[in-house]
N, C-alpha and C positions, 0 to 999 in steps of 0.2 A: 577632606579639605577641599573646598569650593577654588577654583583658579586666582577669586579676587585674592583670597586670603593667602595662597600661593605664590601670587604675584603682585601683592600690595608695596613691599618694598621699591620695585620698578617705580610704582604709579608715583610716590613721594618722593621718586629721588628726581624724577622726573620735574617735579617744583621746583627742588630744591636748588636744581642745575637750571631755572629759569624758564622752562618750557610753562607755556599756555593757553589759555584755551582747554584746559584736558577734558579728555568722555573715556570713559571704559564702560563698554561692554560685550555682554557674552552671549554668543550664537553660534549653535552647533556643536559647540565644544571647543569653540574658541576664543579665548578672552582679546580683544584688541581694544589697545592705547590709543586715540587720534589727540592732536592737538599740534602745535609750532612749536617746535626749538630752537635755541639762538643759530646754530647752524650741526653740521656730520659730525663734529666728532662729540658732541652731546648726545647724538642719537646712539655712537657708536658706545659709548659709557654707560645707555640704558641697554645695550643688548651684554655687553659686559656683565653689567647686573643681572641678569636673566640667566647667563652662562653660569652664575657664584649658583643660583637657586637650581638652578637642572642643567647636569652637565650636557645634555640631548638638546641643549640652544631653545628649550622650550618648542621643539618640533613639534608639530600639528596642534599646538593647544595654544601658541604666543603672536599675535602680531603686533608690531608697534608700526603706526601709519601717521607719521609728520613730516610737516611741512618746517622749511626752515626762516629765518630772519636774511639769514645771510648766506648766500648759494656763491659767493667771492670767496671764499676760504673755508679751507676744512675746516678750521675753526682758532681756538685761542687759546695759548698753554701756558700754566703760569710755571714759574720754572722754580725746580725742588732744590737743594742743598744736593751737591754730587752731580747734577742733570750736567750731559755737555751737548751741543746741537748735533752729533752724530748720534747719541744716545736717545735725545728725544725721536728723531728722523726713526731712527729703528723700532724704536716703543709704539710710536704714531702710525707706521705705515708700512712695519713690517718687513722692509729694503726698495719701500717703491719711492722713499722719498730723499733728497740729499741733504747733507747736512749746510748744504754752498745753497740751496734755493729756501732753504729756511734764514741764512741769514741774507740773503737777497731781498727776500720779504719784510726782513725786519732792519736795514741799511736806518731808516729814522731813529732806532733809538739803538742800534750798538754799529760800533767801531771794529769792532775784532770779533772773529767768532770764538774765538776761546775767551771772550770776557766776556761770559752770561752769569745775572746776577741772581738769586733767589728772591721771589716776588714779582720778577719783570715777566709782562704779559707778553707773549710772543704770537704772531699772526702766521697758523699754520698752512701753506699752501695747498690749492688742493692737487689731487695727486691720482 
């Protein structure tokens, strides 16, 4: 199996999440992605996808190489059924981010940090 065909699902998800511009190709035995993404944590959900296809993070065979829209925020979380901002804070950043500077970011459109709604887009800081 050829890396495109290996790592074809990255390249589409890649669209699909809004990134643009894309080129793949392969040199030396490494397949690399260029192109722009709306911002980090779209890049971080193509490497996600990369980690579903080889648990080894796609070591010496994967690079993804973009540029972003938006370098002001990790990026934009649409919020699931059950999500609470300490939950996303943990999912998102692993313990580097709080649940107080996510709703600090997002003071325009919620009141309370316990009244986050499913659908509402959230502006994740970066971290």
């Amino acid at each position: 199996m050829s890396l495109s065909d290996k790592y074809g699902e990255v390249y589409t998800l890649a669209g699909v999440l809004g990134c643009y511009d894309l080129n793949a190709f392969e040199e030396d035995e490494v397949l690399t992605f260029t192109g722009t993404c709306p911002d980090r944590y779209t890049l971080d959900q193509l490497w996600d996808k990369v980690r579903e296809i080889d648990s080894s993070d796609g070591e010496n065979e994967m690079s993804l190489n973009f540029g972003f829209d938006n370098d002001d925020i990790y990026g934009e979380y649409e919020v699931k059924r059950g999500d609470t901002l300490s939950g996303i804070a943990k999912k998102l950043s692993q313990g580097k981010l709080s649940y107080q500077k996510i709703f600090q970011a997002n003071q325009d459109i919620l009141d309370d940090p316990d009244e986050i709604k499913p659908g509402q887009k959230l502006k994740i800081p970066n971290f």
